[in-house]
C-alpha positions as CSV (number, residue, x, y, z in Angstrom):
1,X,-169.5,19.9,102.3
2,X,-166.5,21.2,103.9
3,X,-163.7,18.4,103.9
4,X,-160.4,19.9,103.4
5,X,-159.0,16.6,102.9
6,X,-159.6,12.8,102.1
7,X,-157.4,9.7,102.5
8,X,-157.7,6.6,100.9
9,X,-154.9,3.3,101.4
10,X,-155.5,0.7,98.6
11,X,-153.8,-2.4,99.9
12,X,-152.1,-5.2,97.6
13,X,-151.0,-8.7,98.4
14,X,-147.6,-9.4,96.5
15,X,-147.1,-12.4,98.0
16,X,-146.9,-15.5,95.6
17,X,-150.3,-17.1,97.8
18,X,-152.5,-15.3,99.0
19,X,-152.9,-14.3,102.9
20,X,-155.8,-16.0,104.1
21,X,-155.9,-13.4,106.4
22,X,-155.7,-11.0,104.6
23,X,-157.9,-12.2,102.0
24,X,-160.7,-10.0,102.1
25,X,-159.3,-6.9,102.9
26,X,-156.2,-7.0,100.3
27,X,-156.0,-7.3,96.5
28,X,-154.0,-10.6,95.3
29,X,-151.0,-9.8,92.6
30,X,-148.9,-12.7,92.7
31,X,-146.0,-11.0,90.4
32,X,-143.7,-8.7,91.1
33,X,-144.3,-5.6,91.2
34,X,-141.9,-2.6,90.6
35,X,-142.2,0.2,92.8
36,X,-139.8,2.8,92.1
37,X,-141.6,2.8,88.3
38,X,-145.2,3.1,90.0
39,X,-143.6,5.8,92.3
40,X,-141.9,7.3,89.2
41,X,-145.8,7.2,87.8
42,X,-147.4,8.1,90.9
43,X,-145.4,11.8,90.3
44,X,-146.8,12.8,87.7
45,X,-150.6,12.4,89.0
46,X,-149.6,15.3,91.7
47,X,-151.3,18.2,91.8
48,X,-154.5,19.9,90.2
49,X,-155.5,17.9,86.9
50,X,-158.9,17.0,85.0
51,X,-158.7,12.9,85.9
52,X,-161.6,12.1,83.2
53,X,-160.0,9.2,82.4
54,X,-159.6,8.1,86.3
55,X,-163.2,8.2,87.0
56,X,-166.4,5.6,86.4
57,X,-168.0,6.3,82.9
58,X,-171.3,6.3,84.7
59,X,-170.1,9.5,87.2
60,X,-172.3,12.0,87.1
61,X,-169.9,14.7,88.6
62,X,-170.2,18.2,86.9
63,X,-166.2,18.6,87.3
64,X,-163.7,16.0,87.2
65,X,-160.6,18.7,87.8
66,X,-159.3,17.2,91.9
67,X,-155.9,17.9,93.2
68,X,-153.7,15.4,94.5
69,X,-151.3,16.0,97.8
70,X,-149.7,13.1,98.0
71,X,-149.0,9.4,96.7
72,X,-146.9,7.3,98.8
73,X,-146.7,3.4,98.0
74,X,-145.2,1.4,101.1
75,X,-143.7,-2.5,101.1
76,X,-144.6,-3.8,104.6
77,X,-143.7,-7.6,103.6
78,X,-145.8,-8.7,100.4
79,X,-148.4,-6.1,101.4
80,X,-148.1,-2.9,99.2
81,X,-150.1,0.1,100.1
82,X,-151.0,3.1,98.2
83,X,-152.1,5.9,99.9
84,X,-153.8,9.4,98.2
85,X,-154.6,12.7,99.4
86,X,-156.8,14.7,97.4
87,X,-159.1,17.5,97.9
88,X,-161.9,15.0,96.4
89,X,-162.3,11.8,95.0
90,X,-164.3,10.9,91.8
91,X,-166.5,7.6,91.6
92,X,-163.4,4.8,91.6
93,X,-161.1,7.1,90.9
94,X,-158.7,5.6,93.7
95,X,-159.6,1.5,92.3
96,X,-158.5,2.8,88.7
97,X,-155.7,5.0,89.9
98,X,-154.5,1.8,92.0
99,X,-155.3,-0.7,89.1
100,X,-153.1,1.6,86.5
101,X,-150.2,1.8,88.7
102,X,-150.0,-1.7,88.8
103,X,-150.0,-2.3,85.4
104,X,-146.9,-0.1,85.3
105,X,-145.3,-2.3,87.9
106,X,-146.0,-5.4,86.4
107,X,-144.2,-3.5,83.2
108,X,-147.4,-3.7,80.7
109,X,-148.0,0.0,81.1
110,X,-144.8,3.0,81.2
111,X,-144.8,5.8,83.8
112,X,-144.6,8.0,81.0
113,X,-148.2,7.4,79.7
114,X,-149.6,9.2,82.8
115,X,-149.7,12.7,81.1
116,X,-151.1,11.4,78.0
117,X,-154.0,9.9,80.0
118,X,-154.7,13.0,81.9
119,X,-154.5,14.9,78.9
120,X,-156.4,13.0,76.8
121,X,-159.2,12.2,79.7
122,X,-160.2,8.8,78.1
123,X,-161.6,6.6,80.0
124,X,-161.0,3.4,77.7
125,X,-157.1,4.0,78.0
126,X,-156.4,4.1,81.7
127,X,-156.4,1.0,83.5
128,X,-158.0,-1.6,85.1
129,X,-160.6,-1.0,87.6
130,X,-159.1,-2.9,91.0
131,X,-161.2,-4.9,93.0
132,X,-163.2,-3.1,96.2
133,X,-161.8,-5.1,99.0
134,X,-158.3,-3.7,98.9
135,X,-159.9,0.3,99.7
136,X,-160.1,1.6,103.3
137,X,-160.5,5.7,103.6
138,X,-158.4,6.4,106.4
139,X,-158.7,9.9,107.3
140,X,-161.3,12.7,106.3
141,X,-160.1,16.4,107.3
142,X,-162.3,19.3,107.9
């Protein structure tokens, strides 16, 4: 009850196969994905905001208000990682973070629609949930 701190890294596979080494431990996206838009995106989720629309409709959580540190998304060859710092994570809050930046950098989705969503808080309008086997927490602070 008294982490400062969490990190998460959601890892992508942009490569046009799949890595079968990778396989289990990274999501596939064959296409393209533009980064400076999901960066572009990824600002506007800083800070203290109410991420109701981020979060599993089943959560039971009595507050969905979590600050956000950081977002950095990395290109290490056709692995993509997005990493989050928050205070707190709500129930796949990082999977349907991860899965709406991508829609923006596969273009179906703008950067600008960020503040709507958080504002809004609806569920139904934020992204796709990505897949488990591309989340890792990294760090927990104290």
């Amino acid at each position: 009850y008294n982490v400062l701190r969490k990190c998460y890294t959601y890892t992508v596979d942009s490569g046009v196969f799949a890595d079968p080494f990778t396989l289990k431990y990274a999501y596939h996206v064959k296409e393209s994905l533009d980064i400076p838009r999901m960066e572009k995106a990824a600002g506007y989720l800083l800070g203290t905001h109410d991420f109701k629309a981020f979060t599993s409709l089943k959560s039971k959580t009595k507050s969905t208000v979590r600050h956000l540190f950081a977002i950095s998304i990395t290109q290490e060859g056709s692995l993509i990682k997005f990493t989050y710092e928050g205070n707190g994570f709500l129930q796949h809050m990082v999977r349907i973070l991860t899965g709406t930046l991508i829609e923006i950098g596969l273009g179906t989705r703008e950067p600008e629609e960020i503040p709507l969503l958080l504002e809004n808080g609806l569920r139904s309008e934020a992204g796709f949930t990505a897949p488990p086997h591309g989340l890792c927490m990294m760090r927990v602070d104290y």
